[in-house]
C-alpha positions as CSV (number, residue, x, y, z in Angstrom):
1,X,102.4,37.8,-31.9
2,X,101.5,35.3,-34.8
3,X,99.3,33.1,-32.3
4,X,97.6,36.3,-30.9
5,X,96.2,37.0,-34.9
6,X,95.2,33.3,-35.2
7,X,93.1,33.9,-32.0
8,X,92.3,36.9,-33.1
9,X,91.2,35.4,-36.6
10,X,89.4,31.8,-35.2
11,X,87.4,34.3,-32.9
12,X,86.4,36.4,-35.6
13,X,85.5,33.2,-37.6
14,X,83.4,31.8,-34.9
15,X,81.5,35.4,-34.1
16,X,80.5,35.1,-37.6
17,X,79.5,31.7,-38.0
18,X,77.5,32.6,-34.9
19,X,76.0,35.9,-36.3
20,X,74.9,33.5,-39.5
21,X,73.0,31.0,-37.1
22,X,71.3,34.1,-35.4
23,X,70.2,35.8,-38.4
24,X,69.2,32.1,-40.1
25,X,67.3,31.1,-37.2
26,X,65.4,35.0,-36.6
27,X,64.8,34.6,-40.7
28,X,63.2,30.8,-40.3
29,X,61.4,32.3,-37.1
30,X,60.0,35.4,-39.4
31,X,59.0,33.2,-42.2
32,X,57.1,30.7,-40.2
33,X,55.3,33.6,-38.8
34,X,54.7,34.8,-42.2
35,X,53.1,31.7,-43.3
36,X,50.9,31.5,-40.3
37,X,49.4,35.2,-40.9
38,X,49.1,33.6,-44.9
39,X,47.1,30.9,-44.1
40,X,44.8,33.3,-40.9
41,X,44.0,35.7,-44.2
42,X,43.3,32.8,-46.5
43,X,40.6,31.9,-43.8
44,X,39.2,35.2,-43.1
45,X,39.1,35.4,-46.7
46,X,37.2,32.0,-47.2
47,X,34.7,32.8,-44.2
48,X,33.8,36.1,-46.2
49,X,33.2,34.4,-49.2
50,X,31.1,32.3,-47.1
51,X,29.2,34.6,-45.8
52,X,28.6,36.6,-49.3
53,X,27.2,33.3,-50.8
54,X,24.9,33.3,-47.7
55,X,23.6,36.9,-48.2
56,X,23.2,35.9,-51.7
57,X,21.3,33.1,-50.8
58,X,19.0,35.2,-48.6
59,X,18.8,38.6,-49.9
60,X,17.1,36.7,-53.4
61,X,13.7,38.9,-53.9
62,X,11.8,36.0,-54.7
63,X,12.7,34.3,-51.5
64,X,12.1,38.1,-49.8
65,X,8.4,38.5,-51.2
66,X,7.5,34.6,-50.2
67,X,8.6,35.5,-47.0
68,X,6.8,38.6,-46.7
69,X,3.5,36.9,-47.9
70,X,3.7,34.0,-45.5
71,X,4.6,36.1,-43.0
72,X,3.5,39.7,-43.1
73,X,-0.1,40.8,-43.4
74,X,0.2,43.2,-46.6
75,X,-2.5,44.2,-48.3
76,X,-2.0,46.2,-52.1
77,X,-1.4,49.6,-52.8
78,X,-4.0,51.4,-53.2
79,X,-4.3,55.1,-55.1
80,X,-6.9,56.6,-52.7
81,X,-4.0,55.7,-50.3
82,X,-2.3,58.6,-51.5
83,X,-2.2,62.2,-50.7
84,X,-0.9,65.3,-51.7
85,X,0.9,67.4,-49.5
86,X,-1.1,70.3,-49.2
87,X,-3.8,68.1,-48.0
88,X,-2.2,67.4,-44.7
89,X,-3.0,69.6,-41.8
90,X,-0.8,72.6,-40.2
91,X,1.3,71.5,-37.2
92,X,0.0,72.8,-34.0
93,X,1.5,74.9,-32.2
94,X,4.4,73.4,-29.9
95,X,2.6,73.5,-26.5
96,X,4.7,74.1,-23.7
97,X,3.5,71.6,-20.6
98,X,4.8,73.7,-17.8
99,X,4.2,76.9,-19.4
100,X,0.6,76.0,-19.2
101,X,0.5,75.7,-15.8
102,X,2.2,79.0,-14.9
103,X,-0.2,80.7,-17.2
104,X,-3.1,78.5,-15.5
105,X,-1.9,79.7,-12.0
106,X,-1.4,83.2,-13.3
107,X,2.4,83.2,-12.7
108,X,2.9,82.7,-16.7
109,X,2.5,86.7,-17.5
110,X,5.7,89.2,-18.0
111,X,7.2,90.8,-15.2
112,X,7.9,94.8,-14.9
113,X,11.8,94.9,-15.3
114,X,13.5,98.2,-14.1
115,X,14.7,98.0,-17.9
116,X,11.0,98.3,-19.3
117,X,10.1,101.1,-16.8
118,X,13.1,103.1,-18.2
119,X,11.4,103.0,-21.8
120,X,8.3,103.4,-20.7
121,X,9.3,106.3,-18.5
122,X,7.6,105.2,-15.2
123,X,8.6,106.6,-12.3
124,X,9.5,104.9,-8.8
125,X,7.9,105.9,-5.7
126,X,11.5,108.1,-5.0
127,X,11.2,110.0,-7.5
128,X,13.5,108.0,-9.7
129,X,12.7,106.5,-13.6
């Protein structure tokens, strides 16, 4: 019975010392994995600061309106440029390409509904409104 508990008890021992490995090893795993996802943020982080200097760099407005002289043909404002909204014209009205064509052809007129002979009180040939 006595040698069955020291089985018993070097099993249990050696299930532990096992169960510590595992957990060391998963935690080693987990921290190495941390440190790698550290150090891909750190990057990111360095390529976005990057990048902002680089906007800076470009978005100066000196550097802007140099590039817009050399390279766009702007001439100054000028006031007779502007103008006041009451100066501009009406919009048309919104012409209606193949509603022209029925009306051009003579197919673009209203139709005689049973409905409008009701209220008009037309009658039908039988007799009928």
């Amino acid at each position: 019975m006595i040698k069955l508990l020291h089985v018993i008890a070097i099993g249990a021992l050696v299930s532990s010392a096992l169960y510590a490995y595992t957990i060391k090893y998963e935690t080693t795993l987990e921290t190495e994995q941390l440190q790698k996802i550290k150090a891909k943020a750190q990057r990111e982080r360095d390529a976005i600061a990057v990048l902002k200097a680089e906007w800076q760099f470009l978005n100066r407005p000196d550097r802007l309106q140099a590039l817009a002289d050399r390279h766009l043909d702007l001439q100054p404002f000028n006031v007779l440029q502007t103008v006041r909204a009451s100066d501009l014209p009406n919009r048309g009205p919104k012409v209606d390409e193949i509603g022209r064509k029925l009306a051009d052809l003579g197919l673009g007129l209203p139709t005689e509904t049973p409905k409008d002979r009701k209220t008009q009180g037309i009658t039908t040939p039988g007799g009928r409104p």
